[in-house]
N, C-alpha and C positions, 0 to 999 in steps of 0.2 A: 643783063640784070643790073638794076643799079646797084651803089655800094648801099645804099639806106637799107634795101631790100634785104640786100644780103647779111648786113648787121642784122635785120631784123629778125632770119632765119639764124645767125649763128645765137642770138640771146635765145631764141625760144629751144634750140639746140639744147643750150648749157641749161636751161628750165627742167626738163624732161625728168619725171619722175615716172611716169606711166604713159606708155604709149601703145594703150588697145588693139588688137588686132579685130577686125569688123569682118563680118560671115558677109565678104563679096566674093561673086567669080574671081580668079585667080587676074584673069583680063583688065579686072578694076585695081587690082592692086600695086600700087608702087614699087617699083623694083629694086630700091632696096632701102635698108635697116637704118638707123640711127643710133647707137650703141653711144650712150650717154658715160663719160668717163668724171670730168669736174666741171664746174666754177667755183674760181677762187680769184682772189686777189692776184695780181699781177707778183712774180718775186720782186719785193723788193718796194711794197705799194702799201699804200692805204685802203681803207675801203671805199668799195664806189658809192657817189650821190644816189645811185639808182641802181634797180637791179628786174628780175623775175623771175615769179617762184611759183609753186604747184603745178607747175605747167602739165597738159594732157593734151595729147596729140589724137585726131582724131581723124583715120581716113578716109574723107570725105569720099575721093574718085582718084580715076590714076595722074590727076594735077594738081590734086589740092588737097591742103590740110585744113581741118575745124583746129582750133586753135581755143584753149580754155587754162583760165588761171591768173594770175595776180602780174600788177606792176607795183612796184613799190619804189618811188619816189621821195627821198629821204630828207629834203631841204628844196627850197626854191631855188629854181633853175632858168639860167637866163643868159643869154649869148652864148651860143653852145658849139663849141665847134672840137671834136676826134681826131684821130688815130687810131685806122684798123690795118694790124697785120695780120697775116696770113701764112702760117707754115706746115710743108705737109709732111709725112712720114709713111714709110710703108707699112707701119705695125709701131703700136705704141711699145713692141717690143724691142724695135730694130732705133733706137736711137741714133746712132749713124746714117741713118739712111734719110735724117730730117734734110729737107728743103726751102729755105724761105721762099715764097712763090709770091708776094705783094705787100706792099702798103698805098694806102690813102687816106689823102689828109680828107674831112668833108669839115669845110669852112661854113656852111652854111645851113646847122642843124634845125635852128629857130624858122629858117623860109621853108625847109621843106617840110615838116609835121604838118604842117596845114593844108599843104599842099593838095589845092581840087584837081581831080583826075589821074592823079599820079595812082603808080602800080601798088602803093601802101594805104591809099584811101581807106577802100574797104575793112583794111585791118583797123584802121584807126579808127574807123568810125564802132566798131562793137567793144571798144574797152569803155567800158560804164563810167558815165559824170566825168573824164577826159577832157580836158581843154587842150588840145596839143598846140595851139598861143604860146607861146612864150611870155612871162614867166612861166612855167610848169611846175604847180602848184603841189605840196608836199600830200602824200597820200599814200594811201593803200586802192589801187582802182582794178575790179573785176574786169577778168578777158574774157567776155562768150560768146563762142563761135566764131571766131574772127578768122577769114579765110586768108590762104599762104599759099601761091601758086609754086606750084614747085616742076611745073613742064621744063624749065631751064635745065634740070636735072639729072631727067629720064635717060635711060640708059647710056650713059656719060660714064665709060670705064676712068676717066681722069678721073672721076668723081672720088673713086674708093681709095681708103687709105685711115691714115689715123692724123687729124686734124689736129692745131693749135691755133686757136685765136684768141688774140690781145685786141683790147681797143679801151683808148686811153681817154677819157673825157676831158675836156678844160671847161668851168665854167668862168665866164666873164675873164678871161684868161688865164686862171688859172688853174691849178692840179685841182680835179672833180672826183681824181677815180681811175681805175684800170680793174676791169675783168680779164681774167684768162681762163678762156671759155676750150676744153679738150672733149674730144667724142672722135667715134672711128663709125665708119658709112661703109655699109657692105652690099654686098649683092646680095638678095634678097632669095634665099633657099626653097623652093618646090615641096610639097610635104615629102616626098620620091629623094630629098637627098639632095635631086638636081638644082642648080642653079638657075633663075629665069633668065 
């Protein structure tokens, strides 16, 4: 999975206000939950250039998510290049038990938004009047339907736990912003109790 991708899923992660559950076979459905905990600023931060809100997850099939809801874009943007960490915990309850598990620098945020063919295409293409160009133009732009394959995922007991991610913006080199995006990923329950 690239890291773009996977920033992509951890913003819409940190979005999540409603995440429907859809009258499929059990067979269709994703195995497991998204338990949305925060975004917030980074300690210690400013607010980020950009961000997204309303988010609604919608389960397409058992690899993909519809994807629906707001970018919001708070200043022109241009030269773009992050910082995403990655730390995991057993339970947002077990602090002790956190583990840094990655960072990556992505130098090159402006080449890949546009990017034809890549695994984010599709998503980029259904966020309404978008120029994913660099400069990245200040707005409020509609997400509908934008799909988010999520097969990387499926039944991945590494998967579950209780997540932290940071990811630090610089625009044209400098401090743009830091989200710290928190949510815990569970196995996903059987109406029975059981676990799938």
């Amino acid at each position: 999975m690239s890291v773009l991708k996977g920033f992509l899923l951890c913003l819409l992660i940190a979005g999540v206000h409603n995440a429907p559950q859809m009258d499929l076979p059990a067979a269709d459905l994703m195995h497991f939950d998204v338990l949305m905990d925060d975004m917030i600023p980074c300690p210690d931060s400013e607010e980020s250039s950009f961000t997204m809100s309303d988010i609604e997850l919608e389960f397409y099939n058992r690899t993909q998510l519809l994807v629906n809801g707001k970018l919001i874009v708070k200043e022109k943007l241009d030269s773009l290049k992050g910082r995403f960490e990655l730390t995991k915990c057993d339970s947002k309850q077990q602090v002790d038990s956190c583990q840094f598990v990655m960072s990556t620098d992505i130098n090159n945020i402006c080449e890949k938004l546009p990017e034809k063919g890549s695994d984010w295409e599709p998503f980029m293409m259904k966020i309404k009047d978008f120029d994913p160009e660099c400069p990245l133009e200040p707005g409020t732009y509609d997400i509908e339907a934008a799909p988010l394959d999520t097969s990387t995922f499926q039944d991945n007991p590494v998967l579950y736990g209780y997540w932290i991610a940071d990811f630090v913006l610089l625009v044209n080199g400098e401090f743009g912003g830091c989200n710290r995006i928190s949510a815990s990923i569970v196995k996903k329950r059987r109406r029975g109790g059981r676990a799938l």
